[in-house]
C-alpha positions, 0 to 999 in steps of 0.5 A: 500500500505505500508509505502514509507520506505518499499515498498517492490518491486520484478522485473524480466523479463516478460513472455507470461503469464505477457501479460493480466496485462502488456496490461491493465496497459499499457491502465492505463498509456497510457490513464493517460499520453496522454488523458489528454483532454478526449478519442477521435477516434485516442487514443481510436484506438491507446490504443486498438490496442497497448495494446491487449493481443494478441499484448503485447504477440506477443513483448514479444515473440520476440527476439529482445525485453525484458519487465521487470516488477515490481510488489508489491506483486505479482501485477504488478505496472511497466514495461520497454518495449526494443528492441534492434538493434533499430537506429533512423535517430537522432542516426544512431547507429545500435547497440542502443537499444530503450526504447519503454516504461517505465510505473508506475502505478501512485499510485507507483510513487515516489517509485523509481520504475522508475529509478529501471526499467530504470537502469535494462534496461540500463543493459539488453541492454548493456549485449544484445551488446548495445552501447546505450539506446535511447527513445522518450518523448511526450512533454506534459509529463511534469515528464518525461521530467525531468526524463530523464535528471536527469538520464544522458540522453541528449536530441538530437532532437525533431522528430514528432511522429506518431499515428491514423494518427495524427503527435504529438511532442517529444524530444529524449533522449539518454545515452551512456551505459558504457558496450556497 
């Protein structure tokens, strides 16, 4: 993998042909983060159906939503997944911008891949009309609980999020973007 001083990461926008690896790197991070007590029926469900390839090239077709991936090279080792025009009851801003996602291989954490892509992010959204970038944190992961704050976001509720019909915990974040 290299030295941490030369890590040589690429970023750019996703296109349809990114969709097989960002599908299985999003099993990867998904699983690491959320199955933490093992597989059951709701996250196995939940895995599958949001990270086929068939799913991830459908988001990546929309209009209103941008990936931009990191590789190193020429793997892919990050993504940022946005959607624009994205509000939430908390936020009541039509014009946000929602982070759905933002996964590192944890073999390339602590590389700065994260808060690139966050940043990339911020830009895209605010060049796309967005006044603001918010996301939702499970609170059980622990790292990007404090990741969030240490990169100006304000924690502004905890809404309950859910999946395969189980309702879990998170705390929203949201960061007003400079150009939006």
């Amino acid at each position: 993998m290299g030295d941490r001083k030369t890590l040589d990461v690429t970023f750019r926008s996703a296109t349809t042909a990114d969709a097989l690896c960002i599908a299985v790197l999003g099993m990867q991070v998904f699983l690491d983060t959320y199955a933490t007590d093992g597989i059951r029926d709701a996250i196995a469900r939940e895995v599958l159906e949001s990270f086929s390839v068939t799913a991830i090239s459908a988001l990546i077709a929309r209009a209103d939503t941008t990936f931009i991936v990191a590789e190193v090279n020429d793997h892919l080792v990050g993504f940022a997944h946005l959607t624009t025009h994205t509000s939430h009851p908390m936020i009541g801003d039509p014009q946000a911008a929602e982070l759905k996602r933002l996964y590192v291989q944890e073999r390339f954490t602590g590389f700065g891949i994260g808060w690139q892509l966050l940043r990339r992010g911020e830009t895209e959204a605010a060049s796309q009309g967005a006044s603001m970038l918010w996301a939702t944190v499970w609170v059980g992961n622990e790292r990007a609980l404090q990741f969030y704050p240490r990169q100006g976001y304000a924690h502004i509720g905890s809404p309950m999020y859910e999946f395969q019909g189980e309702a879990h915990e998170n705390l929203l974040y949201r960061k007003v973007l400079l150009n939006g």
